[in-house]
PyMOL Python script that loads the backbone (N, CA, C, O; Angstrom):
from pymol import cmd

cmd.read_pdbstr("""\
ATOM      1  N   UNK A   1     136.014  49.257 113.414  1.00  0.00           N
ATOM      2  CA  UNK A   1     137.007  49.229 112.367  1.00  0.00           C
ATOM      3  C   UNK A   1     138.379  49.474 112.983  1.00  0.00           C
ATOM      4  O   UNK A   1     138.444  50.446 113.736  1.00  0.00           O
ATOM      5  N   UNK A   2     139.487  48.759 112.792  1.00  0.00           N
ATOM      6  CA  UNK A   2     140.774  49.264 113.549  1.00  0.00           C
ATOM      7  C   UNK A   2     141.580  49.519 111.970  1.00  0.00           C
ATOM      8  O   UNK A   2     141.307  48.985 110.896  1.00  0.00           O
ATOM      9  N   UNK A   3     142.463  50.353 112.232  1.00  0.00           N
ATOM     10  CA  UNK A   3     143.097  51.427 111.077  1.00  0.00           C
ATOM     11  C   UNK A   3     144.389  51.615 111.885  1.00  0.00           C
ATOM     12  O   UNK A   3     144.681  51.004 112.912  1.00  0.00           O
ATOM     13  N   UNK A   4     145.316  52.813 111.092  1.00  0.00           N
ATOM     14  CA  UNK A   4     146.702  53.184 111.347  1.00  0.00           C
ATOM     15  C   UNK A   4     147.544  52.516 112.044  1.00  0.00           C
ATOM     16  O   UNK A   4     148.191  53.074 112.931  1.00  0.00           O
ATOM     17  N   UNK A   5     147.697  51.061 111.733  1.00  0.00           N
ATOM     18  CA  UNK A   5     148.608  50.422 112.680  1.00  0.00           C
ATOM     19  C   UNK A   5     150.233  50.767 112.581  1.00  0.00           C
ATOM     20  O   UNK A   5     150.706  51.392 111.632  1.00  0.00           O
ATOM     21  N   UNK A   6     150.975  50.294 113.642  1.00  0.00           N
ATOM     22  CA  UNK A   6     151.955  50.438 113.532  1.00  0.00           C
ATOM     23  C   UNK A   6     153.043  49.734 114.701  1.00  0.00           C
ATOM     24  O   UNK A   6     152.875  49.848 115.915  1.00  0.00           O
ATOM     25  N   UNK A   7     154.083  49.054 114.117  1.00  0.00           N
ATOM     26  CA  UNK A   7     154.999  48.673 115.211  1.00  0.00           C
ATOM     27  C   UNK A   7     155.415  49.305 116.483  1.00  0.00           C
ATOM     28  O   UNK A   7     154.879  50.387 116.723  1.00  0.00           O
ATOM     29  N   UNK A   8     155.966  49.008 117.042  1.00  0.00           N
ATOM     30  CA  UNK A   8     156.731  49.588 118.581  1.00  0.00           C
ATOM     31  C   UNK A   8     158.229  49.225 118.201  1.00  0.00           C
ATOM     32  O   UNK A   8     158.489  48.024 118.138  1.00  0.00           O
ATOM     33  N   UNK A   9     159.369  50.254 117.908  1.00  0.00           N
ATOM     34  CA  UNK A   9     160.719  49.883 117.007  1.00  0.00           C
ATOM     35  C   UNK A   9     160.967  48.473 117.740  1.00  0.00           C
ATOM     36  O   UNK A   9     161.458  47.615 117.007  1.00  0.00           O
ATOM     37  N   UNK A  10     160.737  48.138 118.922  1.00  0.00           N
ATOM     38  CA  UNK A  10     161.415  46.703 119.251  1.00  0.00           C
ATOM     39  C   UNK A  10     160.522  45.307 119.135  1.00  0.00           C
ATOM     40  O   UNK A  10     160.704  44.180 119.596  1.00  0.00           O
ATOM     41  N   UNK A  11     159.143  46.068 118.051  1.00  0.00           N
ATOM     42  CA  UNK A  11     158.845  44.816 117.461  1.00  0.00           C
ATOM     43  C   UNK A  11     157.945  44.304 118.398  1.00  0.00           C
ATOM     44  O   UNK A  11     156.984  43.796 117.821  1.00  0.00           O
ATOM     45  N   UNK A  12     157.853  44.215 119.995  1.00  0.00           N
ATOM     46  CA  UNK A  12     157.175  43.724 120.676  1.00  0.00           C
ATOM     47  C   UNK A  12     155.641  44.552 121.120  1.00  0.00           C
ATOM     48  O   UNK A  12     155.324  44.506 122.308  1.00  0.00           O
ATOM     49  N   UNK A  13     154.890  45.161 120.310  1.00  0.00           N
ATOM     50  CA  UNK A  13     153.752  45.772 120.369  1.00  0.00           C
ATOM     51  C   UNK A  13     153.204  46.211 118.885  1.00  0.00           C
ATOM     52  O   UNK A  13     153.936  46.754 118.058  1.00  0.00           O
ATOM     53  N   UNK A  14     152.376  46.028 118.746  1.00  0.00           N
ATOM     54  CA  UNK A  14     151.309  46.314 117.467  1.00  0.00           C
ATOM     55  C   UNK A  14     150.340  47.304 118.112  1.00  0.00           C
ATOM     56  O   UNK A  14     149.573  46.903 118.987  1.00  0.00           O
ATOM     57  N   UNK A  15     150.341  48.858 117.633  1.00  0.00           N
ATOM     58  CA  UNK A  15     149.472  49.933 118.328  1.00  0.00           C
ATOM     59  C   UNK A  15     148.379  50.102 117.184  1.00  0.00           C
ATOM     60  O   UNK A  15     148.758  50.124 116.013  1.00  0.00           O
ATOM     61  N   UNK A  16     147.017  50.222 117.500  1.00  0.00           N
ATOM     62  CA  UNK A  16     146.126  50.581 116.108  1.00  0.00           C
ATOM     63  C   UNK A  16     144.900  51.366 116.749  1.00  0.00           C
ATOM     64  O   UNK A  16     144.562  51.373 117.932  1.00  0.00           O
ATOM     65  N   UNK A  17     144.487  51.833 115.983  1.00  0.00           N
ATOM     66  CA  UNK A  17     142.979  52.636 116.276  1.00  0.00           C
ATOM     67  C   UNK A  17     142.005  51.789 116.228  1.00  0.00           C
ATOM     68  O   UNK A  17     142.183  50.995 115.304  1.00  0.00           O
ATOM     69  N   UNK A  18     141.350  51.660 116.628  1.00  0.00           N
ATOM     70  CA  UNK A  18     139.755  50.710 116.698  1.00  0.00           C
ATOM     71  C   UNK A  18     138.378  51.861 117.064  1.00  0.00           C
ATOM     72  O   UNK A  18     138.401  52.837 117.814  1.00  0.00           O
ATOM     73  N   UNK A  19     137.614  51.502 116.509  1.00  0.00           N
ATOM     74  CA  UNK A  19     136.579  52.487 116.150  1.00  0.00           C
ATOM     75  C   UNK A  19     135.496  51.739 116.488  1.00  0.00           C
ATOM     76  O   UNK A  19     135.327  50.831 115.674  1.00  0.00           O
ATOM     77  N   UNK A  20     134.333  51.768 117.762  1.00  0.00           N
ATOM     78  CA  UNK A  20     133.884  51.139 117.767  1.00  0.00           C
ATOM     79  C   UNK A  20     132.701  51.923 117.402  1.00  0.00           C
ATOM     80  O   UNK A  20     131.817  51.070 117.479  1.00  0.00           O
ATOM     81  N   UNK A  21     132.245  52.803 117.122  1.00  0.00           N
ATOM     82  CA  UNK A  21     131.112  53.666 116.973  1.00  0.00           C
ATOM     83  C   UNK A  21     131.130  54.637 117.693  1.00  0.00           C
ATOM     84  O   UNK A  21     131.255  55.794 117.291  1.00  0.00           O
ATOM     85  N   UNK A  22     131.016  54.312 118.770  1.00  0.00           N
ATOM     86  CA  UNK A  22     130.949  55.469 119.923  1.00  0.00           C
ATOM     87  C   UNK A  22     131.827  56.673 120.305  1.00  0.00           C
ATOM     88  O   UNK A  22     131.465  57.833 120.502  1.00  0.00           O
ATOM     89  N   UNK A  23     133.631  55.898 120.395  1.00  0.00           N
ATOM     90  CA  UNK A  23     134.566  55.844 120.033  1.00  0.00           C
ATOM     91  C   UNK A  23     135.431  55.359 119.445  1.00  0.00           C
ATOM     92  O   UNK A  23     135.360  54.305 118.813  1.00  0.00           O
ATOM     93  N   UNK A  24     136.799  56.374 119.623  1.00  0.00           N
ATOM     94  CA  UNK A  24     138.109  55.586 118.763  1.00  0.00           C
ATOM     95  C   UNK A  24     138.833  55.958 119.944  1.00  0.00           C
ATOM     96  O   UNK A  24     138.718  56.974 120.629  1.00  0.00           O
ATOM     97  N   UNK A  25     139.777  54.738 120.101  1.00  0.00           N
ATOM     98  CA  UNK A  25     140.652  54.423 121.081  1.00  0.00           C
ATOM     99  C   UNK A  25     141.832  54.308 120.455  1.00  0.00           C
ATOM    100  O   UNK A  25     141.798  54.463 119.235  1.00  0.00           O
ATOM    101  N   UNK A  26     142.985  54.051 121.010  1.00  0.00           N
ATOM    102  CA  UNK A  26     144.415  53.550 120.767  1.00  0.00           C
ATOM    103  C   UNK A  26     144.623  51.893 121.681  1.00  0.00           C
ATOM    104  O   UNK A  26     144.562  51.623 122.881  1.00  0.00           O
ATOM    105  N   UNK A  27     144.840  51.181 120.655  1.00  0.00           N
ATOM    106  CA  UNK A  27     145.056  49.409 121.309  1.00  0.00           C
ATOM    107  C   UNK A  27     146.677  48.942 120.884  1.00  0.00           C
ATOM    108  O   UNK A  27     147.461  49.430 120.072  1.00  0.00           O
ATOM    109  N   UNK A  28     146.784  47.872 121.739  1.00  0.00           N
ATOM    110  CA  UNK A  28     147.762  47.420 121.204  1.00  0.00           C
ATOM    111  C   UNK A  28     148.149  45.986 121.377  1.00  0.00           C
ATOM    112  O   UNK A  28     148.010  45.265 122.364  1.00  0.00           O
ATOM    113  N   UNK A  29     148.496  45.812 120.588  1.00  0.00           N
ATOM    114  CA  UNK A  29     148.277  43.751 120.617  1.00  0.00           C
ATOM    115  C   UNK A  29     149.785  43.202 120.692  1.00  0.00           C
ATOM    116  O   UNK A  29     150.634  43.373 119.816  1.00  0.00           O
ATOM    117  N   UNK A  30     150.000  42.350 122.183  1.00  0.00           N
ATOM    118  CA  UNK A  30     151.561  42.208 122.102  1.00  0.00           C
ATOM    119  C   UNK A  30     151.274  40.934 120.727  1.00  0.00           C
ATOM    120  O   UNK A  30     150.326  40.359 120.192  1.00  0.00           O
ATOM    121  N   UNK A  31     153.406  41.017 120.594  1.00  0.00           N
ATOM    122  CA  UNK A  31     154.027  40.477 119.473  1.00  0.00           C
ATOM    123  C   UNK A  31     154.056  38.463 120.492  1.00  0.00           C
ATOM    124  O   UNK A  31     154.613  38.223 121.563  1.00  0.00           O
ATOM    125  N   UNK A  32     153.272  37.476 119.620  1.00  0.00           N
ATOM    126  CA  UNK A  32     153.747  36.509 120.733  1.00  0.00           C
ATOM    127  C   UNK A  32     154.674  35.474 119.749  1.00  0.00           C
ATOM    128  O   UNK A  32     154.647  34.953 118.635  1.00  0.00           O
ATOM    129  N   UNK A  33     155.607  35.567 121.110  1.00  0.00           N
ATOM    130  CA  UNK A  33     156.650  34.538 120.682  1.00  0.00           C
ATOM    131  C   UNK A  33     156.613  33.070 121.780  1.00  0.00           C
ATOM    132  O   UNK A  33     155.923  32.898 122.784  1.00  0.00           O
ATOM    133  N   UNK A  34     157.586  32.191 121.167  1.00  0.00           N
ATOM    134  CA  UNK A  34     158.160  31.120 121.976  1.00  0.00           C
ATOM    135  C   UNK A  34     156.698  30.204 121.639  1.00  0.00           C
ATOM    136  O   UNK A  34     155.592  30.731 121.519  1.00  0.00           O
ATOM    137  N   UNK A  35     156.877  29.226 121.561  1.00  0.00           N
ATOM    138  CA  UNK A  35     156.196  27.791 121.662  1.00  0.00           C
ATOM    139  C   UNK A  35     155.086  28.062 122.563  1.00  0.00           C
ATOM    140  O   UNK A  35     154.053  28.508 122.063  1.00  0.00           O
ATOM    141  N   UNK A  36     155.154  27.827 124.017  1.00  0.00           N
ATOM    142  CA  UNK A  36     153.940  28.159 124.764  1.00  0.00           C
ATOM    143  C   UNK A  36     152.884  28.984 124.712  1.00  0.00           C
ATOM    144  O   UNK A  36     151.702  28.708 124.919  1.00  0.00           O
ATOM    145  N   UNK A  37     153.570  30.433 124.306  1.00  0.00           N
ATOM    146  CA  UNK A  37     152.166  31.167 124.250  1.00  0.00           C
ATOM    147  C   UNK A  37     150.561  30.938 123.420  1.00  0.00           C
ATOM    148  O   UNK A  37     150.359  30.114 122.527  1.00  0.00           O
ATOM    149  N   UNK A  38     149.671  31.777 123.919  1.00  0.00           N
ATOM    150  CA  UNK A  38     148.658  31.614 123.666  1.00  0.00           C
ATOM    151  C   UNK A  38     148.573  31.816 122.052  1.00  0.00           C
ATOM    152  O   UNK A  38     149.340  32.510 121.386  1.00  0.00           O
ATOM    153  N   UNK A  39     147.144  30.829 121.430  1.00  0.00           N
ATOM    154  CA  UNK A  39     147.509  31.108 120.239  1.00  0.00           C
ATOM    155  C   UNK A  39     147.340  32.663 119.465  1.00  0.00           C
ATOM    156  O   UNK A  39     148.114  33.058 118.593  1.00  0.00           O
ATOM    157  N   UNK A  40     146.252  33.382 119.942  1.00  0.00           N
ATOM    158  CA  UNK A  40     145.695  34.704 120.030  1.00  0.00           C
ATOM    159  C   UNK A  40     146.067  35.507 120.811  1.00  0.00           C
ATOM    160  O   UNK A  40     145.423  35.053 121.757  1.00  0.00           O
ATOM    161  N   UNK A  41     146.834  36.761 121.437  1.00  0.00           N
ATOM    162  CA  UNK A  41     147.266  37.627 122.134  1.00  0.00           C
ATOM    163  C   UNK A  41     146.467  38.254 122.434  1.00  0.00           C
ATOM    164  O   UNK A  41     145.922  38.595 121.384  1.00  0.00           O
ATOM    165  N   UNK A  42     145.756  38.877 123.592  1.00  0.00           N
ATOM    166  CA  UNK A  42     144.751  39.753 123.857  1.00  0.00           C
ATOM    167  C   UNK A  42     145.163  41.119 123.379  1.00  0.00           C
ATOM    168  O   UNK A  42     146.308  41.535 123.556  1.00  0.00           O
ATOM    169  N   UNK A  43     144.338  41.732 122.845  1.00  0.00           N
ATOM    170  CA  UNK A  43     144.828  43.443 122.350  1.00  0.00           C
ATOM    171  C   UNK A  43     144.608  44.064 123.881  1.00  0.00           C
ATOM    172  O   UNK A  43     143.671  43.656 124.568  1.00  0.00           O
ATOM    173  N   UNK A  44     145.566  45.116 124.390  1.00  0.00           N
ATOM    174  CA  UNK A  44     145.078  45.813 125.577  1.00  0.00           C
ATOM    175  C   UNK A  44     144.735  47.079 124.946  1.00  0.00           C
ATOM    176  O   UNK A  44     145.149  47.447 123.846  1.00  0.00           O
ATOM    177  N   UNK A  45     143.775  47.861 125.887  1.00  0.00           N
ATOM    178  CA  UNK A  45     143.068  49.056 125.554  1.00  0.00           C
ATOM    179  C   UNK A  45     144.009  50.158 126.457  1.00  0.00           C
ATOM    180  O   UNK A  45     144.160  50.244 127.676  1.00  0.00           O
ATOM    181  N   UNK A  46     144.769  51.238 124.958  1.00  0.00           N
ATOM    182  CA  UNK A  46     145.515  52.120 126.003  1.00  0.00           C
ATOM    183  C   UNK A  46     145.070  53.574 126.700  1.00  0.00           C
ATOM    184  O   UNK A  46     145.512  54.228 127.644  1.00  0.00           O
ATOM    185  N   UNK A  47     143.964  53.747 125.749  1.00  0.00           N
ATOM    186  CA  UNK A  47     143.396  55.168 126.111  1.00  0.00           C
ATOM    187  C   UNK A  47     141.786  55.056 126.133  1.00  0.00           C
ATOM    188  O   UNK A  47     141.399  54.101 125.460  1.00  0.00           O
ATOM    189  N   UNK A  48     140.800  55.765 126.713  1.00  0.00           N
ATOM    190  CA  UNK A  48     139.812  56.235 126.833  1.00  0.00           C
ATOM    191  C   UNK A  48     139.070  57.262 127.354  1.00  0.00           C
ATOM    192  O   UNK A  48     139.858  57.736 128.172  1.00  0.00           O
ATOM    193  N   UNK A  49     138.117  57.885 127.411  1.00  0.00           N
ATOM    194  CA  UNK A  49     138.015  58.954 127.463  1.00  0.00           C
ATOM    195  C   UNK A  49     136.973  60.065 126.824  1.00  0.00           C
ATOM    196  O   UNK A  49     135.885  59.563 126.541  1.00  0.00           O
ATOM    197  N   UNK A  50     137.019  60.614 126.714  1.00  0.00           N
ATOM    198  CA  UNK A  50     136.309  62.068 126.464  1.00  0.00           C
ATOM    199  C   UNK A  50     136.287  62.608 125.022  1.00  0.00           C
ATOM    200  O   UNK A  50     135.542  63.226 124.262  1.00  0.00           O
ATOM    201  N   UNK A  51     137.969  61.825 125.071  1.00  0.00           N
ATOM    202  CA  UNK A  51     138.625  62.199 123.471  1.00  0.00           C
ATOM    203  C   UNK A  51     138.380  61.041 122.756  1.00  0.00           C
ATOM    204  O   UNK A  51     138.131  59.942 123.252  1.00  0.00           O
ATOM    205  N   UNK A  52     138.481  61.391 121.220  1.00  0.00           N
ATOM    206  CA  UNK A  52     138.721  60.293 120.506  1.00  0.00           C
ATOM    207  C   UNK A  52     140.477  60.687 119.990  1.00  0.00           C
ATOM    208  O   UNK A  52     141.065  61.731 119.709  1.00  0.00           O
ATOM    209  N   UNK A  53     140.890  59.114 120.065  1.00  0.00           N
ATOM    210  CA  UNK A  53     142.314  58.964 119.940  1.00  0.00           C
ATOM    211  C   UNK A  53     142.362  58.104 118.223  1.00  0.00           C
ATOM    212  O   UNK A  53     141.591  57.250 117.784  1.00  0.00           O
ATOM    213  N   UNK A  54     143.473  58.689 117.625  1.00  0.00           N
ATOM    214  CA  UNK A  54     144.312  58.429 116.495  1.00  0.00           C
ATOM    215  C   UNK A  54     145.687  58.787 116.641  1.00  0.00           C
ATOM    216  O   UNK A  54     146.138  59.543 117.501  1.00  0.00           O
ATOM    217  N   UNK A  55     146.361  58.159 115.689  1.00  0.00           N
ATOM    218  CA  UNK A  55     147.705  58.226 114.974  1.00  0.00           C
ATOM    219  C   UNK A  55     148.477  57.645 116.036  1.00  0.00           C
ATOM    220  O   UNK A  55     149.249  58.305 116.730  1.00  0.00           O
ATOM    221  N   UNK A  56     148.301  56.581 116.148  1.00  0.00           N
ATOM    222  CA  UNK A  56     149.967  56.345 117.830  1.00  0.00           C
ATOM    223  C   UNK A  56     150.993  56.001 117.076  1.00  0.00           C
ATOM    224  O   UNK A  56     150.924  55.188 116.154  1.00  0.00           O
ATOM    225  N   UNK A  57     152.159  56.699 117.484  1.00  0.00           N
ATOM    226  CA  UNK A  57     153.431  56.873 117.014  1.00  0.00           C
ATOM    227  C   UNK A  57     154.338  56.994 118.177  1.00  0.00           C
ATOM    228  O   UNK A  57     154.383  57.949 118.953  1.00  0.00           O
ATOM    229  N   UNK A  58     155.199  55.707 118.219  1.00  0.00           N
ATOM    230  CA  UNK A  58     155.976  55.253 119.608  1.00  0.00           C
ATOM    231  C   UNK A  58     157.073  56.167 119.693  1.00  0.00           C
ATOM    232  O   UNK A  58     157.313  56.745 118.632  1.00  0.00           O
ATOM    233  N   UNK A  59     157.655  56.397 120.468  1.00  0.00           N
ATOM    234  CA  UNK A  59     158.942  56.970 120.294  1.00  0.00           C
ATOM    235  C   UNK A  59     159.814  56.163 119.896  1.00  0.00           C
ATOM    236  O   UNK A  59     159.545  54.962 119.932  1.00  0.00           O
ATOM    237  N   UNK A  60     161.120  56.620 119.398  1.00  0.00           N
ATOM    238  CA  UNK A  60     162.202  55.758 118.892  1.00  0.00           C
ATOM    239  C   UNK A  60     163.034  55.332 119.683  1.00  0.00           C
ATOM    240  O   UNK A  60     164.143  54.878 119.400  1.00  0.00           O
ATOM    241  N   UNK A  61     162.343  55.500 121.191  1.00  0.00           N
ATOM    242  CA  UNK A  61     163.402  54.338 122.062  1.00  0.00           C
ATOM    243  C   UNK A  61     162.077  53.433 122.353  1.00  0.00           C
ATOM    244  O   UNK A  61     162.123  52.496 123.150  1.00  0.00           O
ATOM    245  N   UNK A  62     160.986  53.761 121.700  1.00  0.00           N
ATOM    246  CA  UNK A  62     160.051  52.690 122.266  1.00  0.00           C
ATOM    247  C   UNK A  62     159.501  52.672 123.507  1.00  0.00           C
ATOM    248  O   UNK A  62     158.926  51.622 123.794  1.00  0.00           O
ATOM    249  N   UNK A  63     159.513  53.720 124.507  1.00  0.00           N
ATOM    250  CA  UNK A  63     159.247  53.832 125.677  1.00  0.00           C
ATOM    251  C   UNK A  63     158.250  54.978 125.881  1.00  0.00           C
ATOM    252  O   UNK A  63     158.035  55.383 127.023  1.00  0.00           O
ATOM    253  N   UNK A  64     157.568  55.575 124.711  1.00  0.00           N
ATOM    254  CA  UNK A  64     156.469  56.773 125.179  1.00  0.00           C
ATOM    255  C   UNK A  64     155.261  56.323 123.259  1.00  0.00           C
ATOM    256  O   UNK A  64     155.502  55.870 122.140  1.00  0.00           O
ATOM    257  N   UNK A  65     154.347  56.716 123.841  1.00  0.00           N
ATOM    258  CA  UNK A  65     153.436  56.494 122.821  1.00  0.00           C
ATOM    259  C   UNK A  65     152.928  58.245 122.668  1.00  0.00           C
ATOM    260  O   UNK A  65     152.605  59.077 123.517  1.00  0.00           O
ATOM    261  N   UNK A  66     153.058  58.308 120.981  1.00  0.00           N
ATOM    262  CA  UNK A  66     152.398  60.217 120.945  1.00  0.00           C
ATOM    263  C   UNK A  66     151.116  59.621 120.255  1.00  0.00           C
ATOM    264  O   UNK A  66     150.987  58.680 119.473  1.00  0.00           O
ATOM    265  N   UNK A  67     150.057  60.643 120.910  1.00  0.00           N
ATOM    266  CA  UNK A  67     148.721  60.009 120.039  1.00  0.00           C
ATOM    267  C   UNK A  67     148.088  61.421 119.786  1.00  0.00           C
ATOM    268  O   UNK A  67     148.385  62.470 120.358  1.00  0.00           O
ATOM    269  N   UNK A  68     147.229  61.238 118.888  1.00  0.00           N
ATOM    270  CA  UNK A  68     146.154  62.405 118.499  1.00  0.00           C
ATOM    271  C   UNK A  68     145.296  62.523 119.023  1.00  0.00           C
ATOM    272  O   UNK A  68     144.648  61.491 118.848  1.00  0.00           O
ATOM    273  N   UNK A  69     144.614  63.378 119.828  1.00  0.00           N
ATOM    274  CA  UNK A  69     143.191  63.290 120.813  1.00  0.00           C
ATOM    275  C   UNK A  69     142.215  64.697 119.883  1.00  0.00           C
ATOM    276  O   UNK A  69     142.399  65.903 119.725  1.00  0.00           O
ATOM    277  N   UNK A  70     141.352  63.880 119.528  1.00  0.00           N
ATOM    278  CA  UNK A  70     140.337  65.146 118.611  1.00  0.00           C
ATOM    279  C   UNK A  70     138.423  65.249 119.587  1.00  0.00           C
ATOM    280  O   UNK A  70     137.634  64.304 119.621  1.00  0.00           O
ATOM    281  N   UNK A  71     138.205  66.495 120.157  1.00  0.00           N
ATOM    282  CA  UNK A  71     137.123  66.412 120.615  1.00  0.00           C
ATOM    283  C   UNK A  71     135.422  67.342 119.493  1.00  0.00           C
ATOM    284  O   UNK A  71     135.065  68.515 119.383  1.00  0.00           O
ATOM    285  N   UNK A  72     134.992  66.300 119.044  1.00  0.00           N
ATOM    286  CA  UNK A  72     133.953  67.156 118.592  1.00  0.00           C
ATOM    287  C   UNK A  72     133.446  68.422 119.174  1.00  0.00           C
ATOM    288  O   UNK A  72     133.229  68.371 120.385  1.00  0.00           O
ATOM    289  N   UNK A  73     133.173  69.716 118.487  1.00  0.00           N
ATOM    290  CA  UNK A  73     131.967  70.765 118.749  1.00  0.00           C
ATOM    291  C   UNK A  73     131.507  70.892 117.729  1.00  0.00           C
ATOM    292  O   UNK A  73     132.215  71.156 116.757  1.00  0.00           O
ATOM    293  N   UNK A  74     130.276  70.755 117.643  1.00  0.00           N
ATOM    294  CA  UNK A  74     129.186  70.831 117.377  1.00  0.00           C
ATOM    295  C   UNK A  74     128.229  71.847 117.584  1.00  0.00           C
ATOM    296  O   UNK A  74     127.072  71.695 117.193  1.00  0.00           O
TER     297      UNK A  74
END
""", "prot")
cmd.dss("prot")
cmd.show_as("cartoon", "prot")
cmd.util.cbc("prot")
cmd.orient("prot")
């Protein structure tokens, strides 16, 4: 399931949670422009890990990503 999306202020990144069962990650799917590009943009995978990741929230120069890292105990 991918959830909480959100821009990058300069428009050129789409950040979202994706949930694949196992985990939840932070992705992000560039913005494609111009005639040539591909018709589908590959999403890249930004975090993995130990943690499960939510909420990415870019900074407002667009140059740092803040994310939520939550570890189950059980």
């Amino acid at each position: 399931a991918d959830y909480n999306g959100q821009w990058t202020p300069n428009g050129a990144y789409y950040l979202f949670t994706h949930a694949d069962g196992a985990a939840t990650n932070i992705w992000a799917l560039p913005e494609r422009h111009g005639f040539f590009r591909k018709a589908s943009p590959t999403p890249v995978q930004l975090t993995t890990g130990p943690l499960n990741y939510d909420h990415a929230l870019p900074s407002q120069d667009g140059r740092k990503i803040f994310v939520t890292g939550l570890q189950s105990r059980s």
